[in-house]
C-alpha positions as CSV (number, residue, x, y, z in Angstrom):
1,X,-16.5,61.3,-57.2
2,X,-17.3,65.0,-56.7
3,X,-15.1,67.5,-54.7
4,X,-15.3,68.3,-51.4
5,X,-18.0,70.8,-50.7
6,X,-17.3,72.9,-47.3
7,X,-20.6,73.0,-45.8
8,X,-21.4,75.9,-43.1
9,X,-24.1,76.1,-40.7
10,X,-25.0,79.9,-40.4
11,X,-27.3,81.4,-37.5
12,X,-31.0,81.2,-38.0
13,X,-32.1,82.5,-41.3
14,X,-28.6,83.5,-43.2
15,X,-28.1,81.1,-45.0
16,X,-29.7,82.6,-48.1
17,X,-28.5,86.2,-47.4
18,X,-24.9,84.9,-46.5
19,X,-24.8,82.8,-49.5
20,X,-26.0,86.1,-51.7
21,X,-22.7,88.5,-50.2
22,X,-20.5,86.1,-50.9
23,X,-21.9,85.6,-54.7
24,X,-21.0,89.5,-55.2
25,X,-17.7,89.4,-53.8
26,X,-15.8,87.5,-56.5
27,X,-16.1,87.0,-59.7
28,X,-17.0,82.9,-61.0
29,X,-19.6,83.3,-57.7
30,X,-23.1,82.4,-58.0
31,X,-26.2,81.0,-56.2
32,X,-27.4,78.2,-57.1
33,X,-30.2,77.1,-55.5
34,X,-32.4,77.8,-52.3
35,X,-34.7,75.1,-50.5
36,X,-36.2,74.8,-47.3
37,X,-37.3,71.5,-45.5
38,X,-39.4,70.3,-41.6
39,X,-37.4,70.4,-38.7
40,X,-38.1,67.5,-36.3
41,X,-40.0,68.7,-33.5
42,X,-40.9,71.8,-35.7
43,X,-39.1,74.5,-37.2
44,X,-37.5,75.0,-40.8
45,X,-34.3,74.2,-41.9
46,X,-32.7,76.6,-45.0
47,X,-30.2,74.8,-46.9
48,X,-28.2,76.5,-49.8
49,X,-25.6,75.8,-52.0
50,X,-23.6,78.6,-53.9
51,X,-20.4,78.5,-55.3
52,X,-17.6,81.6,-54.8
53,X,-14.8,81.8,-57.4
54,X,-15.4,78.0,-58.8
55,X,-15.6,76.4,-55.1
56,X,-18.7,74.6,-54.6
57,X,-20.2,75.4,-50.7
58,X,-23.2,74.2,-48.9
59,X,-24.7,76.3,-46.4
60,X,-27.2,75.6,-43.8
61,X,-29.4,77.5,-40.9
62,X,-31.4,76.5,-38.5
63,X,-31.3,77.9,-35.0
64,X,-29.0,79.1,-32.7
65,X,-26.4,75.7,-32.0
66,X,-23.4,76.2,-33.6
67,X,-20.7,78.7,-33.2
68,X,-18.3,79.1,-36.6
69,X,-14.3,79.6,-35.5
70,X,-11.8,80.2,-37.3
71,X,-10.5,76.2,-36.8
72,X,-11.8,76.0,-40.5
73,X,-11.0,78.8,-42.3
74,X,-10.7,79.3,-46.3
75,X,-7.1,80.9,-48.5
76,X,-8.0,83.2,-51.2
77,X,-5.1,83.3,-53.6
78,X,-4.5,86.0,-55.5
79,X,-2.3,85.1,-58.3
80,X,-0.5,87.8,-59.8
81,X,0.2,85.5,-63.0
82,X,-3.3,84.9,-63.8
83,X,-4.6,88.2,-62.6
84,X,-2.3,91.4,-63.3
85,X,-4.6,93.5,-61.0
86,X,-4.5,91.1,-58.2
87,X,-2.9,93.7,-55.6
88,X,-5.8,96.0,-56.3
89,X,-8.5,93.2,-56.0
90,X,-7.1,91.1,-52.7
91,X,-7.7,95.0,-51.4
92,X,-10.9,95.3,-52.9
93,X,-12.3,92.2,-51.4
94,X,-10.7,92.8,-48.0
95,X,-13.3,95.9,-48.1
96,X,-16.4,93.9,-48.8
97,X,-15.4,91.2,-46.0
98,X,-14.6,93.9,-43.5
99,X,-17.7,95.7,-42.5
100,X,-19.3,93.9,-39.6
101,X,-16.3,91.5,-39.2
102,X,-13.3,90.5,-36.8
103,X,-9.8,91.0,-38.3
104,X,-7.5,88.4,-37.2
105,X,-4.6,89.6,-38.8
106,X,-4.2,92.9,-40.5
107,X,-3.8,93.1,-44.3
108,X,-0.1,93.9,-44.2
109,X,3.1,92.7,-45.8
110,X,4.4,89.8,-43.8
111,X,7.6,87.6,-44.8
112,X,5.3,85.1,-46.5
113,X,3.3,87.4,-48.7
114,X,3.8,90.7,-49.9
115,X,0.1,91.1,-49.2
116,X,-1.8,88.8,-46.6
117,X,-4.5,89.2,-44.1
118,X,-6.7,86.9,-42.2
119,X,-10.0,88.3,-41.2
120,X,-14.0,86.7,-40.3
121,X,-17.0,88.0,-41.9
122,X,-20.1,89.4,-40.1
123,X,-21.1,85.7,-40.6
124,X,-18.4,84.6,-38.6
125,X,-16.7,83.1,-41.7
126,X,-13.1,82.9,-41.6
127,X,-11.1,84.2,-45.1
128,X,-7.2,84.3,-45.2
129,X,-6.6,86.5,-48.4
130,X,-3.3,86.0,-50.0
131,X,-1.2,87.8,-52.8
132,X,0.7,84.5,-53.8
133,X,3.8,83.6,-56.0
134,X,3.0,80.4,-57.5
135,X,5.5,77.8,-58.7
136,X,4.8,74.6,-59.7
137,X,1.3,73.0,-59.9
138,X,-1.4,75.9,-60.1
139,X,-3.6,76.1,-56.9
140,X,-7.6,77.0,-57.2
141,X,-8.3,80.4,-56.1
142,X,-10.3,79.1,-53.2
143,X,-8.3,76.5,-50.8
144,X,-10.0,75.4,-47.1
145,X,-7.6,75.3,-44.8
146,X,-7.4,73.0,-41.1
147,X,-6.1,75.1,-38.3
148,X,-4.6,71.9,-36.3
149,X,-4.9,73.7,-32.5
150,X,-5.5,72.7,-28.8
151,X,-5.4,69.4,-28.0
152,X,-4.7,67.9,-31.7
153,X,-2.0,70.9,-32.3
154,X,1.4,69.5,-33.9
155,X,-1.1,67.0,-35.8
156,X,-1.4,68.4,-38.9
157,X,1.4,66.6,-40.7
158,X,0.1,63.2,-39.1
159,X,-3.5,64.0,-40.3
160,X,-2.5,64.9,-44.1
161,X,-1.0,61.0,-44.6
162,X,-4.1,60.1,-43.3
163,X,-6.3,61.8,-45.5
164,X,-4.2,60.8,-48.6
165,X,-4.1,57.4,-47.1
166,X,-8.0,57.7,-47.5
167,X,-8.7,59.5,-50.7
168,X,-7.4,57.0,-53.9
169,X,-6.1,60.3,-55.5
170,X,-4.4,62.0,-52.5
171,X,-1.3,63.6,-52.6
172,X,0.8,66.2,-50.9
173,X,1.8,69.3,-52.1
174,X,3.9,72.0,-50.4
175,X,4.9,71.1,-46.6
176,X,6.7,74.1,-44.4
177,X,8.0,72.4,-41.4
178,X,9.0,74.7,-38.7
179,X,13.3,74.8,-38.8
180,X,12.8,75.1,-35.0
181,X,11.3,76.2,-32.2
182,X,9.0,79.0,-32.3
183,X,7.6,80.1,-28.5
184,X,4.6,77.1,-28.3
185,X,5.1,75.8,-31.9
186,X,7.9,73.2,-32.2
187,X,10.5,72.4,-34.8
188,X,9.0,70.3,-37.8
189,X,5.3,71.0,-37.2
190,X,3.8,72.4,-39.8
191,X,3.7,76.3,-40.4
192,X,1.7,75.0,-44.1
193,X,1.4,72.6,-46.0
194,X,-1.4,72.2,-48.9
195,X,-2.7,68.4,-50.3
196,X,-4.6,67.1,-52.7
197,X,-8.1,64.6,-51.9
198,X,-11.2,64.1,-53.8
199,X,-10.3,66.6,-56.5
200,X,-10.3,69.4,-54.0
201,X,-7.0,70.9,-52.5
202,X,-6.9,71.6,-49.4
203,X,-4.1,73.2,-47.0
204,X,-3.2,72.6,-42.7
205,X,-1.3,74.3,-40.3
206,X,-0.3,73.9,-36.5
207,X,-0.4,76.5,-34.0
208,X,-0.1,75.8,-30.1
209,X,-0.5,78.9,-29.0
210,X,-4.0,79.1,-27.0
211,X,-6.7,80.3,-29.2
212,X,-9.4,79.0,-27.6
213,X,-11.6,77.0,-30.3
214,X,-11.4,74.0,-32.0
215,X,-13.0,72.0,-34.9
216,X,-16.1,71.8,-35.3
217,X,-19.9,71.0,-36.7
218,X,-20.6,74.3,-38.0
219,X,-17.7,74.1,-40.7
220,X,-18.1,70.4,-41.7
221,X,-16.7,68.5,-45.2
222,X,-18.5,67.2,-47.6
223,X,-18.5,64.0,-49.4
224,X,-21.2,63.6,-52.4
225,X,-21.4,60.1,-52.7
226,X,-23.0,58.1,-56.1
227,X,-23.1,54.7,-54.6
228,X,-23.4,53.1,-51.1
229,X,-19.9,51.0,-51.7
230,X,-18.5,54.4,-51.6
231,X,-20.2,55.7,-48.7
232,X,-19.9,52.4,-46.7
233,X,-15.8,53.3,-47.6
234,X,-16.0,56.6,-46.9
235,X,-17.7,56.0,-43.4
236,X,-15.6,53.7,-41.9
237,X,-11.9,54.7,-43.2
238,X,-13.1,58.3,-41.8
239,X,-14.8,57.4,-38.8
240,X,-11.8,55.0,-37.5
241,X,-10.9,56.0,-33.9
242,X,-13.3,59.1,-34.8
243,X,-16.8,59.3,-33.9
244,X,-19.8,58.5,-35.9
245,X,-23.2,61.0,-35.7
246,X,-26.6,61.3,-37.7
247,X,-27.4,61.7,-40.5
248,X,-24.2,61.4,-42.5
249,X,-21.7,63.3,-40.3
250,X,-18.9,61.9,-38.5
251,X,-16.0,63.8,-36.5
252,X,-12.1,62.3,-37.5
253,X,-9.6,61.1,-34.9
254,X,-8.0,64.7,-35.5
255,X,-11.9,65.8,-34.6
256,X,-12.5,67.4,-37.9
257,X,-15.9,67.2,-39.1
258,X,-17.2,65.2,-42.8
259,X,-20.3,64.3,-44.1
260,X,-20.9,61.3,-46.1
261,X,-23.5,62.2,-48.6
262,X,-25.6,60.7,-51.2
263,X,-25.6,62.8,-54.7
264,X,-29.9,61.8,-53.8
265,X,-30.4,64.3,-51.3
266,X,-28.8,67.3,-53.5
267,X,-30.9,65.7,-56.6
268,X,-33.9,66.0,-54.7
269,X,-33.4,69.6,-52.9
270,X,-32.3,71.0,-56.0
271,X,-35.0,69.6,-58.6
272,X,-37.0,67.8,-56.5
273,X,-40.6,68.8,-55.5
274,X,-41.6,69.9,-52.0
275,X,-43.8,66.4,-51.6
276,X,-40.0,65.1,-52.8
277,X,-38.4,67.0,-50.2
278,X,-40.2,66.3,-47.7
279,X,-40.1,62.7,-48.2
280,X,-36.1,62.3,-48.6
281,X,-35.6,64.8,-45.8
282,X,-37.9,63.0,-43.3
283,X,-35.8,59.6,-44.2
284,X,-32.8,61.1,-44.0
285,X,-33.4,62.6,-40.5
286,X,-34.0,59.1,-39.2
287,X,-30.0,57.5,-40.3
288,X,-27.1,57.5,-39.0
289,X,-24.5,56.4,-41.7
290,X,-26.2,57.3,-45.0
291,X,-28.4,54.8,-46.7
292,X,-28.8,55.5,-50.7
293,X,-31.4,52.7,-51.5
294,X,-34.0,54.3,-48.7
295,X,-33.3,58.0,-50.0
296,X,-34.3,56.7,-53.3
297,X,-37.1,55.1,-52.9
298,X,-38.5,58.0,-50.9
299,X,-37.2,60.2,-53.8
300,X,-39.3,58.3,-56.3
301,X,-43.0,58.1,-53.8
């Protein structure tokens, strides 16, 4: 199996240029490839994938349909033990994000973090940017992290034992229960907590408090799939008390959004030629839960 991409859906035509700021703004950041593909009913669809300090993302646009929150958000650790400037560069890339963007919390000391700040991007992109002090098992410098809110708020801890439930090689790593009551937020729901599925960390958090969005389609995750035994798995342990959708994506019981992916689709919009494309993407559009053998034999004509 492959980690868990995070896969965004930008506003018409920013995927490529979205995809490019981010490249510049840390270093291990790159990308990697650009295609375009029909639209049912007309139109063109950009898909990217590019990778920001050694996580993998996918990144989509086409048209106007999706708002990106802050529901789905990504930690940027800065790790003091690995990087003896990382004071000056949490700042430094802070700067970049800032122009054009929404800061949700202000790049400040807090009792967490002697340096922390959450902000979104002009893409709408949510960052939290954290000067951390590891112990124990080293974290990637690049963690997504589930904002548990509205109606699935005090969830978080309930959803992680699913997910590890799920992946064969889940596993949790820190939890910070809540010692008590704090205003909306009550005692033992989760303030963080960080796990470990499909070679990919992750972290979740609760908050009652009334912000107003919710998960999601427009940050969605990721499964790249080899076989159809996996993505027949995959699909129904995810979906369960969920709901199913097209073309690979499916929304949790916690109403997160995953997509169940054939490694056939990337082949083919990475390598593949435009006659290729056209021919995988114009199957694809057509199935619900993914089927490998049809994307194949549209691959190979």
């Amino acid at each position: 199996m492959f980690p868990i991409k995070p896969h965004i859906w930008f506003d018409q035509d920013k995927a490529k240029e979205a995809a490019e700021f981010y490249a510049s703004v840390m270093p291990d950041s790159a990308l990697n490839y650009v295609n375009h593909f029909a639209m049912p009913g007309g139109g063109e669809c950009e898909t990217v994938e590019f990778t920001v300090a050694g996580q993998p993302f996918l990144g989509i646009s086409s048209g106007h349909w999706l708002k990106i929150n802050p529901a789905i958000s990504f930690m940027i650790n800065f790790d003091p033990s690995r990087d003896p400037d990382a004071s000056k560069h949490i700042d430094k890339v802070w700067n970049m994000l800032l122009p054009g963007g929404e800061v949700m919390m202000p790049l400040d000391r807090y009792p967490f973090s002697e340096r922390y700040g959450w902000i979104s991007d002009k893409y709408g992109v949510s960052w939290q940017l954290i000067l951390t002090n590891p112990t124990g098992e080293e974290r990637p410098v690049i963690v997504p992290s589930l904002l548990y809110t509205g109606d699935v708020a005090g969830k978080a801890n309930d959803a992680i034992d699913f997910y590890c439930s799920v992946f064969k090689d889940g596993k949790r790593g820190t939890t910070a229960p809540r010692p008590e009551d704090m205003g909306p937020d009550k005692a033992g729901t989760l303030m963080f907590a960080d796990f470990y599925v499909n070679h990919t960390w992750l972290a979740a958090m609760d908050s009652a408090h009334p912000h107003g969005f919710a998960f999601n389609d427009a940050v969605s995750l990721l499964i790249a799939c080899e076989t159809q035994e996996e993505i027949d798995y995959y699909w129904s342990a995810l979906s369960a008390d969920g709901e199913s959708g097209q073309c690979g994506w499916l929304k949790d019981k916690y109403g997160v959004s995953w997509q169940v992916a054939s490694t056939v689709m990337f082949e083919a919009l990475k390598n593949g030629s435009p006659e290729q494309v056209a021919r995988v993407t114009q199957t694809f559009m057509t199935m619900k839960k993914v089927d490998v053998a049809a994307l194949q034999q549209a691959y190979n004509g």
